[in-house]
C-alpha positions in Angstrom: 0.0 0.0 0.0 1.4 3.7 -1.0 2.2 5.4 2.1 3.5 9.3 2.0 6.5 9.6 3.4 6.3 11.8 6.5 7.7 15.2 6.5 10.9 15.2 8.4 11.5 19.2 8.4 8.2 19.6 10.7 9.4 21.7 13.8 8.8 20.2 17.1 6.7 23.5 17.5 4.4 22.6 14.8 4.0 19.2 16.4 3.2 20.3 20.1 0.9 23.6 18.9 -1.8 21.1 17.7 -3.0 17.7 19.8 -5.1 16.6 17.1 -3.3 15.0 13.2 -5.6 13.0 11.0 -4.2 12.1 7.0 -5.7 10.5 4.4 -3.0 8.3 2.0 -4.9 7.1 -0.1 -8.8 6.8 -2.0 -9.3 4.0 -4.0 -12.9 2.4 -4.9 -12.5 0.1 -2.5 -10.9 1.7 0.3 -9.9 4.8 1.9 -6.6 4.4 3.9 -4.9 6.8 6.6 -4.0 7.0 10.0 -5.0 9.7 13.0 -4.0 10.2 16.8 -4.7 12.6 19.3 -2.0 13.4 22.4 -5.0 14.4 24.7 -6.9 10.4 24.4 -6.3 7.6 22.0 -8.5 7.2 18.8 -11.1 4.5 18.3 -12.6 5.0 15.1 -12.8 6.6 12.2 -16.5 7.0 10.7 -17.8 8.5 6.9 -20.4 11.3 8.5 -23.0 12.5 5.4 -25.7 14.6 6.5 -25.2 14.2 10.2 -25.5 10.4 9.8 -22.8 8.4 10.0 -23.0 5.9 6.4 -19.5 4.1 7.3 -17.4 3.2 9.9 -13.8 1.7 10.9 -11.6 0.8 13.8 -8.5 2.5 14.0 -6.6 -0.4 14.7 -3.6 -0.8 12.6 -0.2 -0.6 14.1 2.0 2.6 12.0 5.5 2.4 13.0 6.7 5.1 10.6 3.5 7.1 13.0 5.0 6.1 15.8 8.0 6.9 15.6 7.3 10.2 14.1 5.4 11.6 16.8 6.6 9.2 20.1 2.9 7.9 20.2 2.6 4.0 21.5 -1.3 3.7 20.5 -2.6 2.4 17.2 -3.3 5.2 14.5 -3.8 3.3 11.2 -6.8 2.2 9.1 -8.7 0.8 6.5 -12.6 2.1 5.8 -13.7 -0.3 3.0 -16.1 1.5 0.7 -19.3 0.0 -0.5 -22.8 0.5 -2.5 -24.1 1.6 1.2 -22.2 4.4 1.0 -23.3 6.2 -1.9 -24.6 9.9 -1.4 -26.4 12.3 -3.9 -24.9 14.7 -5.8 -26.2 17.7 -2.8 -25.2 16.0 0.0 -22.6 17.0 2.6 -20.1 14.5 4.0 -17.1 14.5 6.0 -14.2 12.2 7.4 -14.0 11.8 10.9 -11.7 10.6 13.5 -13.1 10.3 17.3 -12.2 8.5 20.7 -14.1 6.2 22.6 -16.3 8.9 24.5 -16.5 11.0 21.8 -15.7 14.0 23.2 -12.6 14.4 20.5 -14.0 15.0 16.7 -12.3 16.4 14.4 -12.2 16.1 10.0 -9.1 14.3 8.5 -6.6 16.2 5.8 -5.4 14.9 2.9 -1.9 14.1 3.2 -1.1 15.9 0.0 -1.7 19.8 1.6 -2.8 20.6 -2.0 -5.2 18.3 -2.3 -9.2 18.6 -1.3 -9.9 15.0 -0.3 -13.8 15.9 -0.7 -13.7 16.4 -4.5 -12.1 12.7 -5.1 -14.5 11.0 -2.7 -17.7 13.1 -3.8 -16.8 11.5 -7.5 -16.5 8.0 -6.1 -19.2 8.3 -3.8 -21.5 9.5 -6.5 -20.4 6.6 -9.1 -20.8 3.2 -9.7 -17.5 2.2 -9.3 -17.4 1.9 -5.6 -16.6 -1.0 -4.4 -14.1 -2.5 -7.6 -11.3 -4.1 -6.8 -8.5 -4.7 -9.4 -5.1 -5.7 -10.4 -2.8 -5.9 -13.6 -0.6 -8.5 -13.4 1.8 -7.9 -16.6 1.7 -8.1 -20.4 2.7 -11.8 -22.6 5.4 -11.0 -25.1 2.7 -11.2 -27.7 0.6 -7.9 -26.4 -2.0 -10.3 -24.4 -2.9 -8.3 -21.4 -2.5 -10.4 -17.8 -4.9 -9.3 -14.8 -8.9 -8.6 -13.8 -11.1 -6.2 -12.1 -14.4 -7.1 -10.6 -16.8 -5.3 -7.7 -17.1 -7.4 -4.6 -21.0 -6.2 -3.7 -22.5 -7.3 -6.9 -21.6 -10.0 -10.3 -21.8 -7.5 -13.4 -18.8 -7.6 -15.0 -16.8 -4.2 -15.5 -14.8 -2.6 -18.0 -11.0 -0.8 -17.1 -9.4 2.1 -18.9 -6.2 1.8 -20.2 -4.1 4.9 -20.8 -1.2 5.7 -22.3 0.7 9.3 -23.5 -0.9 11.0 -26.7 -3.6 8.5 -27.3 -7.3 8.3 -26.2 -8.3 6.2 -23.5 -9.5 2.5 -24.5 -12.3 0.3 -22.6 -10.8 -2.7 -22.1 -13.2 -5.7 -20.8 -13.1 -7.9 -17.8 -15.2 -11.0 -18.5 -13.1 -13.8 -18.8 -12.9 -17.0 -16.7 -9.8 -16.3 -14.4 -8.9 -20.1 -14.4 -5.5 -19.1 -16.7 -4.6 -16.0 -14.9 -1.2 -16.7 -13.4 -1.6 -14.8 -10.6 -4.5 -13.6 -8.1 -3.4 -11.7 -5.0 -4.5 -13.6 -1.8 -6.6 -10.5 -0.9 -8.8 -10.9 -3.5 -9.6 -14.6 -3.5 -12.3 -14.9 -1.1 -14.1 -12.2 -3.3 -12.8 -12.5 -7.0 -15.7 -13.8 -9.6 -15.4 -16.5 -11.9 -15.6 -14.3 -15.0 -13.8 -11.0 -14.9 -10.2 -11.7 -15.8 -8.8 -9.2 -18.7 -10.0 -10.1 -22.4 -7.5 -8.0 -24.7 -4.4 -8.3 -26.5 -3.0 -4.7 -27.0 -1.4 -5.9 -30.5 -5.4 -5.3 -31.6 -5.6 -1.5 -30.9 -5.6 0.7 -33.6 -3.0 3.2 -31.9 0.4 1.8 -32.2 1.9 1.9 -28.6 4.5 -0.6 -28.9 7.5 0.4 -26.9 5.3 2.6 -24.6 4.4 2.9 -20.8 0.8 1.7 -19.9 -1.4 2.2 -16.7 -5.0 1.4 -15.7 -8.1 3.1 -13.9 -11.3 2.3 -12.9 -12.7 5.3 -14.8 -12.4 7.0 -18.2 -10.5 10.4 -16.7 -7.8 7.9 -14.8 -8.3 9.1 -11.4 -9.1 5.9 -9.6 -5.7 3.7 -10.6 -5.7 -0.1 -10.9 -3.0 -1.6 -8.3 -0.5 -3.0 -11.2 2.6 -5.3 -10.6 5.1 -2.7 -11.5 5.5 -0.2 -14.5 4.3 -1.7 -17.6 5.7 -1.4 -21.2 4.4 -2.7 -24.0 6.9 -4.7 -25.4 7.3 -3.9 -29.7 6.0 -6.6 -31.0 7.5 -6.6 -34.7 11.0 -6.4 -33.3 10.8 -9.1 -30.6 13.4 -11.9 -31.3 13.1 -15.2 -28.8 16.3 -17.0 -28.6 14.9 -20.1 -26.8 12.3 -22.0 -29.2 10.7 -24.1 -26.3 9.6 -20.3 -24.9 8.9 -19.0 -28.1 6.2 -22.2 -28.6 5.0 -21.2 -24.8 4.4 -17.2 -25.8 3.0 -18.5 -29.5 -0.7 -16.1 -29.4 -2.9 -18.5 -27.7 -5.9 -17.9 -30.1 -3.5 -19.4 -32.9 -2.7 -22.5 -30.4 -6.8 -23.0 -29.9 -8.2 -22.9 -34.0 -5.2 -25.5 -34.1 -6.6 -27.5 -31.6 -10.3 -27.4 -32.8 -9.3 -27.8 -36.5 -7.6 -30.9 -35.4 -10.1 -33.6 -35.3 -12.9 -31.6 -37.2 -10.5 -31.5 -40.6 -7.5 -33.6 -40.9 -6.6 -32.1 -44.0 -6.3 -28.5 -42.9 -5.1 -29.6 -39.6 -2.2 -30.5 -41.6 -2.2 -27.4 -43.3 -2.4 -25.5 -40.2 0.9 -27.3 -39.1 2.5 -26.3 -41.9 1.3 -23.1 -40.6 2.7 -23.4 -37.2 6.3 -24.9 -38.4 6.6 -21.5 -40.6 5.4 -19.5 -37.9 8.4 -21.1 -35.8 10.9 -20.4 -38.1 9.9 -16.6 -38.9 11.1 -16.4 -35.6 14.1 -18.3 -35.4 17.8 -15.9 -34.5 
């Protein structure tokens, strides 16, 4: 999980003029992630007030060294508020993020930890969208453009389309409906929840803008505000230049589409089964260093 690093230049005056710090790290569909303390009583909980009624709640209950340490504070101060369909206001409504104690006689509204940024305007979009709640996760791209990964919302089975997004081109729906049985990986976070069908269905080689060679990244919506955790910086690798010196992987990264009319062909039609093969053997050897 992202975590902002905490400023080190903040005078000890700054620290002791105020009793009350409450940050927000991080807004995602699924989850809004922070921490909070209070040198006059420890926190409790941290609750998602809209219209004077409280619409979500968590426990702040995660241990935060880097918090600790920080501000020589020996109580918990992370947390986690998962966001769900519950939690959806209208478009005139009023909301805040709270942290309190147990007695509740400490309230006070959390920052984000960016100072520029107004947490209000990212959570009024979520809160006012359908995407609350999605969970996702790109795994990686095949040396043949197929993407690897899958995105799915844990409160209900419709399947959802990603953005993908790249410099100088517009963003491009990408589907999620898939049967996840192939994916080669599935983050143990995510498999009590993950659906059955809603693993990536694309192969980037089928866009119509060339972005071989360039850097990729993924959102939940169009405008690329709400990111898609991904396994590391992706790069589309340029497909008309890519030489495999090991045939045994090229055969393993041959498009799987290819590898599947081969296999239905094969007992339907001996005769262009064999012509497929002949198909297959050239393929090999376009290839070959």
């Amino acid at each position: 999980m992202f975590r902002k690093k905490l400023n080190k230049k903040m005078k000890l005056s700054e620290i002791l003029g105020n009793n009350n710090f409450g940050y927000i790290e991080l807004i995602t569909p699924n989850l809004i992630s922070g921490w909070a303390l209070s040198r006059k009583s420890p926190l409790v909980e941290i609750r998602l007030i809209c219209n004077n009624q409280t619409i979500g709640a968590t426990k702040i209950d995660l241990i935060r060294h880097d918090v600790s340490n920080h501000y020589n504070y020996n109580f918990k101060t992370g947390f986690n508020l998962n966001l769900g369909p519950k939690m959806k206001i209208n478009s005139g409504d009023d909301f805040s993020l709270l942290a309190c104690n147990s007695d509740e006689k400490i309230f006070f509204e959390l920052k984000h930890i960016q100072k520029s940024v107004d947490y209000k305007v990212s959570l009024r979009k979520l809160l006012l969208s359908d995407i609350i709640g999605s969970i996702g996760y790109v795994e990686g791209i095949s040396p043949t453009g197929r993407l690897n990964g899958y995105a799915f919302n844990k409160y209900n089975e419709d399947t959802l389309n990603i953005w993908l997004h790249s410099d100088s081109i517009k963003s491009q729906k990408v589907p999620c409906d898939s049967n996840i049985e192939n994916l080669p990986e599935i983050k143990d976070e995510h498999i009590n929840d993950i659906h059955q069908f809603c693993a990536i269905d694309f192969n980037l080689k089928n866009m119509k803008e060339n972005i071989y060679g360039k850097k990729v990244w993924f959102s939940f919506d169009e405008e690329g505000e709400f990111l898609i955790n991904q396994s590391a910086n992706l790069k589309v690798p340029n497909i008309n230049e890519i030489k495999l010196k090991k045939e045994s992987f090229l055969i393993n990264s041959i498009d799987d589409s290819f590898l599947e009319e081969l296999s239905k062909k094969e007992l339907a039609n001996l005769d262009k089964s064999n012509y497929l093969i002949k198909k297959f053997a050239n393929y090999i050897d376009d290839y070959k260093i």
